[in-house]
N, CA, C and O atoms as CSV, one atom per row, in Angstrom:
chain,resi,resn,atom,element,x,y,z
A,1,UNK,N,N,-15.837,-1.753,35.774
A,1,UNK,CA,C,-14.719,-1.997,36.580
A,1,UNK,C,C,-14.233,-3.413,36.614
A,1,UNK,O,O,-13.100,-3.719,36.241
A,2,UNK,N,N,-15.154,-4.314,37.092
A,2,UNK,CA,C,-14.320,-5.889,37.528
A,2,UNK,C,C,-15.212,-6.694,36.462
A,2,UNK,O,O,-14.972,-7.901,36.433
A,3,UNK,N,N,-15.904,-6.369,35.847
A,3,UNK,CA,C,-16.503,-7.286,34.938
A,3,UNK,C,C,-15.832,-7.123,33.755
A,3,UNK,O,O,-15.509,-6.056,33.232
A,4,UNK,N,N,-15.539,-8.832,33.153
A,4,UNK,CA,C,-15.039,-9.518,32.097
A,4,UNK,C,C,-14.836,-10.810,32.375
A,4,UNK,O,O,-15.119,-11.385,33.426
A,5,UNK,N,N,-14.296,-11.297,31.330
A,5,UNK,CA,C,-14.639,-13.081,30.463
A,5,UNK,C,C,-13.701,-13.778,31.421
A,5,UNK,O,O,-12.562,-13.399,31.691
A,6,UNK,N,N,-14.431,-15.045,31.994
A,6,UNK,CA,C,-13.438,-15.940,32.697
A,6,UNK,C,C,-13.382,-17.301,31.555
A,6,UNK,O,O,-14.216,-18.158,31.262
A,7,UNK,N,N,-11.682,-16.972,30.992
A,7,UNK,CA,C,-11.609,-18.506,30.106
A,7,UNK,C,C,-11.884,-19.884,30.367
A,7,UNK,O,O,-12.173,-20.708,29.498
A,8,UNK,N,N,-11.769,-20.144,31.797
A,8,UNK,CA,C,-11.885,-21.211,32.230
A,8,UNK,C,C,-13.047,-21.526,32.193
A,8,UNK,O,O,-13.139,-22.621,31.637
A,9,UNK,N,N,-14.401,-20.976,32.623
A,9,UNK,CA,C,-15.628,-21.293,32.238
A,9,UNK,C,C,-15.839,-20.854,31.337
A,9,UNK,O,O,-16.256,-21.841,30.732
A,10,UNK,N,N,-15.917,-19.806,30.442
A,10,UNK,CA,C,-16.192,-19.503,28.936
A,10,UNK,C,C,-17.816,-18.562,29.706
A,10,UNK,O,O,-18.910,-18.702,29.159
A,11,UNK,N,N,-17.657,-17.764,30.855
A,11,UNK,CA,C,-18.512,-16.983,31.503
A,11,UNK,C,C,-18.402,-15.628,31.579
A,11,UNK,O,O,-17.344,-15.340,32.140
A,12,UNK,N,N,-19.019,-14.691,31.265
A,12,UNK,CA,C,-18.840,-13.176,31.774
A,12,UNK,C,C,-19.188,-13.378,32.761
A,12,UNK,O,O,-19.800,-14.391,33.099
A,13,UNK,N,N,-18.703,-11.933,33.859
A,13,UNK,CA,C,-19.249,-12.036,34.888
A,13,UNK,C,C,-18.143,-10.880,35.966
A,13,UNK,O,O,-17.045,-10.531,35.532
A,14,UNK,N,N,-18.547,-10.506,37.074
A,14,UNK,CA,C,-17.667,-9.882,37.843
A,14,UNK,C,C,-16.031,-10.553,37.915
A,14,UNK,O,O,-15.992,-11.595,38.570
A,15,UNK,N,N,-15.684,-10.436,37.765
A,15,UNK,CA,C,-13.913,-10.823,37.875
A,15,UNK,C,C,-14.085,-11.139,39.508
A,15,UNK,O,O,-14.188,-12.301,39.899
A,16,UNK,N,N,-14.103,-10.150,40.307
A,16,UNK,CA,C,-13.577,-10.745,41.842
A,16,UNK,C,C,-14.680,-11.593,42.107
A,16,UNK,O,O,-14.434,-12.025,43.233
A,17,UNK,N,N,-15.553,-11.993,41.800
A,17,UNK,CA,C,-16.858,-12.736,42.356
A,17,UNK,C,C,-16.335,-14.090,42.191
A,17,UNK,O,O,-16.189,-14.981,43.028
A,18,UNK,N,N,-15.987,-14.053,40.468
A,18,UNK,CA,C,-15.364,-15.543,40.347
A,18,UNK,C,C,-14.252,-15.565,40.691
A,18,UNK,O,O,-13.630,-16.475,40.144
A,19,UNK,N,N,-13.579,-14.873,41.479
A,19,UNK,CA,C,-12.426,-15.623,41.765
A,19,UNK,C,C,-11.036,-15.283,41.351
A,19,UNK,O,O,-10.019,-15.895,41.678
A,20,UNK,N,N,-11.108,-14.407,40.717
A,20,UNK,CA,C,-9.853,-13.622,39.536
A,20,UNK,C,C,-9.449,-12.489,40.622
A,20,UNK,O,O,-9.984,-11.381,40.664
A,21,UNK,N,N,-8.834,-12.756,41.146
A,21,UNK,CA,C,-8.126,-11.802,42.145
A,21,UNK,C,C,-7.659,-10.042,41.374
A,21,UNK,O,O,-7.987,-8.879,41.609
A,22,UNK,N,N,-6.724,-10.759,40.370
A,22,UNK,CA,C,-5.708,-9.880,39.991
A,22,UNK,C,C,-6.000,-9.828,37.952
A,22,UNK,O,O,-5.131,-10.408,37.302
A,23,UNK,N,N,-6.941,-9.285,37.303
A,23,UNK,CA,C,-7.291,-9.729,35.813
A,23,UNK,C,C,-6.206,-8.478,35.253
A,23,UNK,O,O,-5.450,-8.614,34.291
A,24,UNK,N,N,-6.343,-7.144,36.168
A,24,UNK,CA,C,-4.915,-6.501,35.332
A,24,UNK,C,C,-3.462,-6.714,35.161
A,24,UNK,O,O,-2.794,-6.161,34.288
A,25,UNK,N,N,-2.896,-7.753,36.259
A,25,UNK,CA,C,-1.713,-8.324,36.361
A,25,UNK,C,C,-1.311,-8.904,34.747
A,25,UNK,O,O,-0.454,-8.466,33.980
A,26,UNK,N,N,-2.399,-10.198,34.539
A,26,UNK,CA,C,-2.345,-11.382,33.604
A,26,UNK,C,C,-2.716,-10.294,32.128
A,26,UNK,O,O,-2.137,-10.437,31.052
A,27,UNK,N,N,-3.562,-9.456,32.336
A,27,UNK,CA,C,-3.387,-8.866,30.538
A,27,UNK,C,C,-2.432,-8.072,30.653
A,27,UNK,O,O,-2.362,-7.759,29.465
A,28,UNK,N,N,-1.159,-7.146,31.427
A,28,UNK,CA,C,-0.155,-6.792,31.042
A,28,UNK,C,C,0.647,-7.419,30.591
A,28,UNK,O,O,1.323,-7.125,29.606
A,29,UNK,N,N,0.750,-9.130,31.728
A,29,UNK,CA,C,1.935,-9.665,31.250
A,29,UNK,C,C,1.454,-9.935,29.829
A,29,UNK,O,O,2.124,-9.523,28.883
A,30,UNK,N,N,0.222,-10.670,29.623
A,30,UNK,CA,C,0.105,-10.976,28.185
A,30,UNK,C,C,0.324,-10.153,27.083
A,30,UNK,O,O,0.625,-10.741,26.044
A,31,UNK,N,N,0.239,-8.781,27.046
A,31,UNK,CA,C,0.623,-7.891,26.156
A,31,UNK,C,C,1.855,-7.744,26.212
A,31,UNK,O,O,2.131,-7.335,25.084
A,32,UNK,N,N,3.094,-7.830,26.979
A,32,UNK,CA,C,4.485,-7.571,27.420
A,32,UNK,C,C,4.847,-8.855,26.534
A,32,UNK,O,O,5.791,-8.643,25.774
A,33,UNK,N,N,4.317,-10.098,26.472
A,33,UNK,CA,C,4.529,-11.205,26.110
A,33,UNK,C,C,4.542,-11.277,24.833
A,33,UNK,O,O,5.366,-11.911,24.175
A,34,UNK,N,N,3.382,-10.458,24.290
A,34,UNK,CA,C,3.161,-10.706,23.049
A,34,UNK,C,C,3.834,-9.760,21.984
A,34,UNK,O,O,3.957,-10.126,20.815
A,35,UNK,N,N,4.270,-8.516,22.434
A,35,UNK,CA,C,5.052,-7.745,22.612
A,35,UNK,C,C,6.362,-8.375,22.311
A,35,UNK,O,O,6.411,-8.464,21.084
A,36,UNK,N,N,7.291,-8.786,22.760
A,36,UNK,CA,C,8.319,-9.291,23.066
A,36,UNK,C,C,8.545,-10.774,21.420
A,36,UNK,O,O,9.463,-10.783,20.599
A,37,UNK,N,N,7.409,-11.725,21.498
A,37,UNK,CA,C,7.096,-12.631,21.085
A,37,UNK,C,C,7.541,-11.635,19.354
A,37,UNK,O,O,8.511,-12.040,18.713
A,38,UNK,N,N,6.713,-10.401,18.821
A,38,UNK,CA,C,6.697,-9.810,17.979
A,38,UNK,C,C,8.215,-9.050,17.611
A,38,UNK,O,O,8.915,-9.109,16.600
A,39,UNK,N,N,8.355,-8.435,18.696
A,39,UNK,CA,C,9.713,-8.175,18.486
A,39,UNK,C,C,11.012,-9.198,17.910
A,39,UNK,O,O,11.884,-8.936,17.082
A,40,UNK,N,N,10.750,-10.523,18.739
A,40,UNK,CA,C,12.000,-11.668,18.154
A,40,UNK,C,C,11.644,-12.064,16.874
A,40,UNK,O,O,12.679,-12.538,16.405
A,41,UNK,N,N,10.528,-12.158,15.822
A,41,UNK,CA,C,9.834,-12.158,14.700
A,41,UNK,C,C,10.433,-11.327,13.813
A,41,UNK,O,O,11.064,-11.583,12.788
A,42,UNK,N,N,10.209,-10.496,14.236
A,42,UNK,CA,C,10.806,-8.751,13.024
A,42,UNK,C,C,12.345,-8.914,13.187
A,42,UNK,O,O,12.787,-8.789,12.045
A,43,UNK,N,N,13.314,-9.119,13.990
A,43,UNK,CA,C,14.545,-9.238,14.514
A,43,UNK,C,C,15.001,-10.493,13.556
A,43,UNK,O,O,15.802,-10.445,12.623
A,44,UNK,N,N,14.238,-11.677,14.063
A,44,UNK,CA,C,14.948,-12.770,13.378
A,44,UNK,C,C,14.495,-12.380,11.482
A,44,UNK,O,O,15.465,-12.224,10.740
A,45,UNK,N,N,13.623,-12.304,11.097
A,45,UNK,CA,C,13.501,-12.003,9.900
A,45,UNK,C,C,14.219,-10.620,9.172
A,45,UNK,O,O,14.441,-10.564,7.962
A,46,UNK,N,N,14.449,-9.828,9.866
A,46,UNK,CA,C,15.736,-9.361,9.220
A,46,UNK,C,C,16.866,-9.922,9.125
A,46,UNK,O,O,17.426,-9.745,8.044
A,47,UNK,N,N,17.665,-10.839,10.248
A,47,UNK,CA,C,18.429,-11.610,10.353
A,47,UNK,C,C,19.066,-12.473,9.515
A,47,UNK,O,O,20.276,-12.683,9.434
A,48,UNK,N,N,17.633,-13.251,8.521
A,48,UNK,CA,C,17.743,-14.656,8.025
A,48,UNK,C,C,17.619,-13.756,6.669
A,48,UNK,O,O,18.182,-14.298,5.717
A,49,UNK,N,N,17.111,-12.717,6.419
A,49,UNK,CA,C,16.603,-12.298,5.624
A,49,UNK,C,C,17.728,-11.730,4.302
A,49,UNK,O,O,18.294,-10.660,4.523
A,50,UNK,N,N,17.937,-12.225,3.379
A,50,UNK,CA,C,19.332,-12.097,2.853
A,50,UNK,C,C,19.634,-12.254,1.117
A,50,UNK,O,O,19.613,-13.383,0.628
A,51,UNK,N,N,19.882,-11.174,0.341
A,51,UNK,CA,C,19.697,-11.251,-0.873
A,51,UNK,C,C,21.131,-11.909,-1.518
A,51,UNK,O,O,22.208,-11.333,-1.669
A,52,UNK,N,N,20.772,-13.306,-1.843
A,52,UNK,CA,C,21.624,-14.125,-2.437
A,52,UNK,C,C,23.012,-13.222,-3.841
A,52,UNK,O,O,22.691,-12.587,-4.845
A,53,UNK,N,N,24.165,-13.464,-3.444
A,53,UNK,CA,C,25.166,-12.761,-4.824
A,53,UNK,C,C,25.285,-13.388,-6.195
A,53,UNK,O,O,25.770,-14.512,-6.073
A,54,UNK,N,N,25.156,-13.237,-6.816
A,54,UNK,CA,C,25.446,-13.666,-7.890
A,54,UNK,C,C,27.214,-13.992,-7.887
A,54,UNK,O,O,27.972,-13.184,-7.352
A,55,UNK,N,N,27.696,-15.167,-8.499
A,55,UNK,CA,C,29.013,-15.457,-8.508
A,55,UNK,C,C,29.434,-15.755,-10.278
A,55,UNK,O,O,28.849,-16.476,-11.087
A,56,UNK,N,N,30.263,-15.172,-10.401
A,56,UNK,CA,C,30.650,-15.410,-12.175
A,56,UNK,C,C,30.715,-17.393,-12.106
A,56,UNK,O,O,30.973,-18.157,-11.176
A,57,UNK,N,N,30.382,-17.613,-13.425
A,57,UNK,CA,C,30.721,-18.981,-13.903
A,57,UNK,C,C,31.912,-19.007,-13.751
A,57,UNK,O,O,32.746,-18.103,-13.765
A,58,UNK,N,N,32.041,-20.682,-13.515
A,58,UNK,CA,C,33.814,-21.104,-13.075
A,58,UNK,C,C,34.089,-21.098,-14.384
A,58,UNK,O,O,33.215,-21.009,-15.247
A,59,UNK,N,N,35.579,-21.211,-14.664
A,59,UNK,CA,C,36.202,-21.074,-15.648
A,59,UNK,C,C,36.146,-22.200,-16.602
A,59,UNK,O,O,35.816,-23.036,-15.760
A,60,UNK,N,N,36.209,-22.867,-17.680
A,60,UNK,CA,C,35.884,-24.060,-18.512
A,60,UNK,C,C,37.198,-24.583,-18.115
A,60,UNK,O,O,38.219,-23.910,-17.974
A,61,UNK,N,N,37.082,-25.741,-17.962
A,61,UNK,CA,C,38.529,-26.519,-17.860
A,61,UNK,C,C,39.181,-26.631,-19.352
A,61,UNK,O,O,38.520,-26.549,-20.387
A,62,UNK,N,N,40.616,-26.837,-19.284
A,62,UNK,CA,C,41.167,-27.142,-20.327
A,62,UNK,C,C,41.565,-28.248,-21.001
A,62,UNK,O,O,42.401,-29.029,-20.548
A,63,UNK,N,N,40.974,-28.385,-22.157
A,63,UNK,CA,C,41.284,-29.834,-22.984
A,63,UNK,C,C,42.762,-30.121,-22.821
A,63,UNK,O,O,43.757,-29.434,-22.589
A,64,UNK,N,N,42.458,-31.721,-23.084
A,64,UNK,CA,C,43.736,-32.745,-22.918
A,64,UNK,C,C,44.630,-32.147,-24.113
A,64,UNK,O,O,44.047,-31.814,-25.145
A,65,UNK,N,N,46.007,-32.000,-24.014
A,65,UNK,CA,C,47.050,-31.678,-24.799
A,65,UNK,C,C,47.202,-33.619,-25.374
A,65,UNK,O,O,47.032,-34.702,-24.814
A,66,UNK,N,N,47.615,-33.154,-26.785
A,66,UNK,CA,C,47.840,-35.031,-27.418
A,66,UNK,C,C,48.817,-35.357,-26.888
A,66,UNK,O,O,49.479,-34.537,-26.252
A,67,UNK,N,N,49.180,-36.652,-27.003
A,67,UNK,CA,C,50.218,-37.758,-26.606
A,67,UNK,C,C,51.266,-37.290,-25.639
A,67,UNK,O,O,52.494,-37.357,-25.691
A,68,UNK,N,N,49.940,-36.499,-24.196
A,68,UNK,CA,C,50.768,-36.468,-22.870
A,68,UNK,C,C,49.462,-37.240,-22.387
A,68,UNK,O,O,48.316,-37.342,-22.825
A,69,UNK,N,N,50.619,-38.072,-20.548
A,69,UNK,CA,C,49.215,-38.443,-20.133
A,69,UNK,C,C,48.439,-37.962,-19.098
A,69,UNK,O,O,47.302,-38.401,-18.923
């Protein structure tokens, strides 16, 4: 039930004993978080994600015609 890891001491131990009021609050949000964090990842990388066109070569310019200037 209330036993698991307190980060702050790097301790197992009862959760309410040490002091952790609420340990199911903080791993939802953290999964909602991380969650979310994953979602803007997959989103932006489709986004940016983009197969360059190929464009025809420009046209060759045209040589100087003689004795114009």
């Amino acid at each position: 039930g209330n036993y698991g890891y307190n980060a702050a001491s790097g301790e197992y131990g009862d959760m309410i004993e040490m002091g952790i009021l609420d340990p199911t609050k903080v791993t939802r949000t953290a999964l909602q978080n991380a969650g979310s964090v994953a979602g803007l990842m997959l989103t932006t990388e489709a986004m940016i994600a983009e197969i360059p066109k190929e464009e025809a070569p420009a046209m060759p310019d045209m040589g100087g015609m003689g004795g114009m200037m």
